[in-house]
N, C-alpha and C positions, 0 to 999 in steps of 0.2 A: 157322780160316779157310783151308779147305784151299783153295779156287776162289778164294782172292785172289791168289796162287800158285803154281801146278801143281808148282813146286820144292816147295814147302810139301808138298803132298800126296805127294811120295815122299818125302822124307824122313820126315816122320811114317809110310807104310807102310814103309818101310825099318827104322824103331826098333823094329818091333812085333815084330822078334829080340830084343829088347833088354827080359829078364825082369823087370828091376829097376824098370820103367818102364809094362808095361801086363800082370803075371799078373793081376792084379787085374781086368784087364777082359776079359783072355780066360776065365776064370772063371766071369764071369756066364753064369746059363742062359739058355737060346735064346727061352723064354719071354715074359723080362723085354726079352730087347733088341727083340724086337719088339715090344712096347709102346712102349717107347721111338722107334721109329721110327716108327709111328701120330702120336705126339704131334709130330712134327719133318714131317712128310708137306704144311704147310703150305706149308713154304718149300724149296724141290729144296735150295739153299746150305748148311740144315742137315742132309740127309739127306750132305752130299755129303762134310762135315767130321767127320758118324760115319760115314761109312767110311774115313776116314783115320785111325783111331786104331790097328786094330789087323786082323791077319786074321777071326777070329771075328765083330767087327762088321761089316767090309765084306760076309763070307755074309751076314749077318741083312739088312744093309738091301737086297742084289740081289736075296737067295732076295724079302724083300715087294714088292719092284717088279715083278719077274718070274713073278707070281703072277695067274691068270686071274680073282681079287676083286680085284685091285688098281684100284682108282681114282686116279686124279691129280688133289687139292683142285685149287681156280682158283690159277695162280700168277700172279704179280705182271710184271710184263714187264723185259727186259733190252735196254738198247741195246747193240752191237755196234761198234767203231771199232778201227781205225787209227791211234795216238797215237804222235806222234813227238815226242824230247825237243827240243823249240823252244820254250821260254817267251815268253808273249804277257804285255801288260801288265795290275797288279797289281789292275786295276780289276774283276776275274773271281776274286778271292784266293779270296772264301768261298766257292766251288766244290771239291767233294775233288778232291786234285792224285793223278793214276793213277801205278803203277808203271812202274819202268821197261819202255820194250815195243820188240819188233822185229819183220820180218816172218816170223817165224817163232811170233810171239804176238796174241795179240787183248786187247783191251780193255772189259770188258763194264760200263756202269753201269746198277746196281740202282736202278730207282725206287724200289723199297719202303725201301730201307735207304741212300737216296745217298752212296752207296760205288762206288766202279769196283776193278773183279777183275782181275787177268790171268790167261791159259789159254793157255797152249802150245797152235798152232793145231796144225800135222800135215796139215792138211786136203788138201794138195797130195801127190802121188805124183813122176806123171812129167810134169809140166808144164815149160816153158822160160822160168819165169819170169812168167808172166803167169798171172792167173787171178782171177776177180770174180765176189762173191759176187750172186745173183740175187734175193735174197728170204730168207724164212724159212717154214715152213709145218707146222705140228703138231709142233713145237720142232727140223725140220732145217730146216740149211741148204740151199738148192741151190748149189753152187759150178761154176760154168764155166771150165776151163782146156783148154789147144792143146797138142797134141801135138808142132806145129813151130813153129819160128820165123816163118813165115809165115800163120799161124795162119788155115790154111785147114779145120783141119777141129778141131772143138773136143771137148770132153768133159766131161759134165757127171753130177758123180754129188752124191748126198744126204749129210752128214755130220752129227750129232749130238754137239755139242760137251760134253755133257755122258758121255756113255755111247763117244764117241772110235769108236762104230760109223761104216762109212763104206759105202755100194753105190753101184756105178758102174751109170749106166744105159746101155740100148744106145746104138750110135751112130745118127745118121739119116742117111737117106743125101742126098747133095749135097752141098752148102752153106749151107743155113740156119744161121740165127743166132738162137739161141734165145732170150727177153726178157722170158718172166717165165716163174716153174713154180710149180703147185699140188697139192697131195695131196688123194685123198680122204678117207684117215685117216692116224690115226701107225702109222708104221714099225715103232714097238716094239711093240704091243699086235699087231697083225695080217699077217703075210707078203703078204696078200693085198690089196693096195691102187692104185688109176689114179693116176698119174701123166698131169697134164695140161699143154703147153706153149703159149704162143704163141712162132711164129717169124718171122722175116723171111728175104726171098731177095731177091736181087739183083735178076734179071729176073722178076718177077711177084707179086702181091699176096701179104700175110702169110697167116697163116691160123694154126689150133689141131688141133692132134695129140695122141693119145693115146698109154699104154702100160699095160698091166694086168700089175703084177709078180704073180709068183707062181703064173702061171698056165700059162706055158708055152705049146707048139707058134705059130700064128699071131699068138697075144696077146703073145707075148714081142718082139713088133715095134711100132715107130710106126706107128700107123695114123692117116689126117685125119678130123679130124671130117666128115661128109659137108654139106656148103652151109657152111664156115663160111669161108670166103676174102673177109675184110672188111680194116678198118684197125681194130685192135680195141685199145680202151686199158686193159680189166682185165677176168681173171673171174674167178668166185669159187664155189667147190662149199660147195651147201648138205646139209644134215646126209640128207635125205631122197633124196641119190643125181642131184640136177639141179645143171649147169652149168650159169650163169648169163655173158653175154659180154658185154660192153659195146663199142660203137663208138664211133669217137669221133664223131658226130653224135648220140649219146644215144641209136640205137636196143638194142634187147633181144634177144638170142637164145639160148633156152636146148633144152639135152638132156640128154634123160633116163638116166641112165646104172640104174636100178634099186635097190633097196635094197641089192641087198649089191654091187653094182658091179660084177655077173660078166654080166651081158646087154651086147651091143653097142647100144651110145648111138642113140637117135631123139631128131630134133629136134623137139622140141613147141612151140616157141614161134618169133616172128620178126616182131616190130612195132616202130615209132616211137611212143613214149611222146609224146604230147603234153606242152609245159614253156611255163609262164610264161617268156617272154623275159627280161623286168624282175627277175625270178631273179638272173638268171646276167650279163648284162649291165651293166657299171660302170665304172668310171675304168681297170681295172687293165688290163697289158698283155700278163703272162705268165698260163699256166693248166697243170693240172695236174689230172686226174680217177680218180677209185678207185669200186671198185666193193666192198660189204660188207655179209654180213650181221650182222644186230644185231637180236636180241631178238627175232629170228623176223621182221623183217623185213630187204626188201633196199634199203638206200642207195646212194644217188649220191653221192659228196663231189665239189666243186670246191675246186680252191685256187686264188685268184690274186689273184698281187702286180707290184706296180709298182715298176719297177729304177730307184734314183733315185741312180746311181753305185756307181763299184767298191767306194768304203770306206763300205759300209753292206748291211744285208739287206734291206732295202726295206720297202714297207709291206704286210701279209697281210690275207687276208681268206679266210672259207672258206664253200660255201654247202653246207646239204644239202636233198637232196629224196628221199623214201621211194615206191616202184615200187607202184601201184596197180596190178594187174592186172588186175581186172574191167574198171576206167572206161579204162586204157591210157593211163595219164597218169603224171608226178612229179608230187608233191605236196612242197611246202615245209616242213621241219623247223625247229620253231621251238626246238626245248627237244629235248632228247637225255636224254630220263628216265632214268635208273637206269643209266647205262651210259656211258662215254668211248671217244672214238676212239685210233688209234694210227697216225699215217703217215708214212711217207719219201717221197721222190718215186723214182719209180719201181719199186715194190714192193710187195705187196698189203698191205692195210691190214686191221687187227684192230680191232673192237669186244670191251670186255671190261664186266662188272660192276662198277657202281662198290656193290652191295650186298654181293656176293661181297668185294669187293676196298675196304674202305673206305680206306684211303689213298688212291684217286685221287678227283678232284674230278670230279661228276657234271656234265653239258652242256660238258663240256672236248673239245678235241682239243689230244692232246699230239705234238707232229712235232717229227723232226730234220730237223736241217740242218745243211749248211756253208755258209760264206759267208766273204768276205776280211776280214781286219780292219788296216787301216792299210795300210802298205807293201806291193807284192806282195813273196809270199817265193816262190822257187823252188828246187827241189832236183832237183840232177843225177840222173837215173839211168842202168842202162845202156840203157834202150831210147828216152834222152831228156830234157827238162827236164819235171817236173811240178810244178801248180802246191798246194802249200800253203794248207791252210785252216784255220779256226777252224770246231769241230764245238760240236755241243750240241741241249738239247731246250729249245723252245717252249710254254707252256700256253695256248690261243687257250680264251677263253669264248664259246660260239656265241650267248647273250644280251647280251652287253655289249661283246664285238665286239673287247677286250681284249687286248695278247698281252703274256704275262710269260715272261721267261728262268731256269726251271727248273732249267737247270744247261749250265754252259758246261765246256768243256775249258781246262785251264790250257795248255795245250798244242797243238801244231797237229797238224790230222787230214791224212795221204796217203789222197784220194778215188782216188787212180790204182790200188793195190792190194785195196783193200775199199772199198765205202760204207758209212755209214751201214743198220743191217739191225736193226728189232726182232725179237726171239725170245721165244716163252714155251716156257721148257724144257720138257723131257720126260726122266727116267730112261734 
């Protein structure tokens, strides 16, 4: 269990001096151990615990990740937290109780196997202390941290908790404030990939910027998408090279960025979907919108719930409706076939296979959250008091309107330093 750990994982590479304990495995020929890693290629956890056994095996399993056949089966999804030692009451027992963690560590729980890991983060360089994580996307993270204490100007690079790669990307100029970031592909497999943001600016509307790494001279800078200066609540790049943007009035606007992402972006789309009102319209009082493909098509999620005091999470509710582009309408999603959703608020959301991936439950959306539980707790820091919360995930049935707790934190989550963030890794 090397990733339950990260001590764990040197140590065990540390022993692998130590003849009496692993000749036997540096031994094996090179053959065998890559068979072996084919058969473990299900789950990244196990590739990650045969590389900690000895040198020999760590080559075998990079040289097959790092190899231009390599494919990466469907993995299982990881939630991300912030778990500090504060025990909550005993009525969450049957939940796995996480290692001890700091901020200097992360907290990761496995769906597939409900277990929570720790991981030495690193993630931060030259930051003042401050830094929050934005999302996840083709298994990095995006991380945004300030170079001053004033934190006028920020920095925001991609890290990879599993392979500890990190690229900083350029800076933008001004002041914007960056609010979600999306890739066009993974980091690992291709040098060559956009980088898409939305930001915010003080004095004038938001908008969505690009960066095309790897490419050098003009491209090696932010460029604006050209017309996209809206109030925009998610987008989402779909597999065939279009960004997809959502407003928050439910209109559409997408650009073409090309199959292989190396043409400068045109806007091909830019309408208001017509929406059943009676949809979306209901008791509740808060809302919350994502934008996602799934199964080749592109969703709308709504979430929203009704705050019915501090010591409670309220009541949820989530709608979906799937982007018809011929007729320029949402359409209502009654049944989520073959597939579950994955969301946090404020951060893009994931559709996966629930055929791929039989552990999850089919027409599910599974979300974290935090929320207070009992007393408020608060914890000094130095840039202040923050508040304390109870973290964990939610299984909402979109047919039965149902919500069950998945798995709670025995412990309480600091939203002030990380949120909530799922990942599906990546080597």
């Amino acid at each position: 269990m090397a990733m339950a750990c990260s001590t764990e994982r040197r140590r065990l590479t540390y022993s692998s001096t130590t003849p009496t304990t692993t000749k036997w495995a540096d031994e094996l020929p090179p053959d065998l151990l890559e068979l072996i890693v084919k058969k473990l290629a299900s789950n990244i956890v196990d590739i990650i615990r045969f590389e900690a056994v000895c040198s020999s095996w760590n080559r075998a399993a990079r040289l097959y990740t790092s190899t231009l056949h390599y494919t990466q089966l469907p993995q299982y999804p990881w939630l991300m937290l912030l778990i500090l030692p504060t025990p909550i009451p005993d009525k969450w027992s049957w939940c796995p109780k996480p290692p001890h963690i700091d901020h200097e560590s992360r907290c990761f729980f496995s769906l597939a196997e409900n277990k929570v890991y720790k991981m030495d983060w690193k993630a931060s360089q030259d930051s003042h202390g401050y830094g929050e994580c934005l999302g996840s996307s083709h298994g990095w993270l995006a991380i945004r941290e300030f170079k001053t204490m004033i934190l006028s100007q920020e920095i925001v690079h991609l890290f990879n908790p599993i392979s500890k790669q990190r690229l900083t990307l350029p800076l933008r100029p001004g002041k914007a404030s960056t609010a979600k970031v999306v890739l066009s592909s993974d980091p690992s497999c291709n040098n060559n990939f956009v980088v898409v943001v939305i930001y915010d600016i003080s004095l004038g509307p938001p908008g969505i910027a690009f960066y095309q790494h790897g490419r050098g001279g003009n491209a090696a800078a932010w460029t604006d998408l050209e017309g996209s200066h809206d109030h925009y609540s998610d987008i989402v790049f779909r597999n065939n090279g279009q960004l997809f943007a959502l407003s928050t009035d439910h209109s559409i606007q997408v650009w073409d960025f090309g199959d292989t992402y190396n043409n400068y972006p045109t806007k091909i789309m830019d309408f208001q979907p017509s929406m059943n009102r009676n949809v979306l319209d209901g008791p509740m009082t808060h809302h919350k919108k994502w934008l996602v493909e799934s199964m080749g098509e592109i969703l709308f999620v709504e979430r929203q719930w009704l705050w019915l005091g501090s010591d409670t999470k309220g009541a949820v509710d989530f709608y979906v409706c799937k982007l018809n582009i011929a007729a320029k309408k949402w359409e209502k999603v009654e049944c989520l076939r073959g597939c579950a959703l994955f969301l946090v608020r404020n951060q893009s959301a994931m559709s996966l296979s629930t055929w791929e991936l039989p552990k999850l439950e089919e027409n599910s959306i599974y979300y974290a959250e935090t929320y207070q539980e009992g007393d408020l707790y608060k914890r000094k820091l130095h840039r202040g008091w923050s508040e304390i919360r109870v973290g964990g995930v939610f299984k909402f049935n979109l047919e039965t309107k149902v919500v069950k707790p998945y798995y709670i934190t025995r412990e309480h989550v600091d939203t002030s330093y990380s949120k909530p963030v799922w990942i599906v890794s990546s080597p």
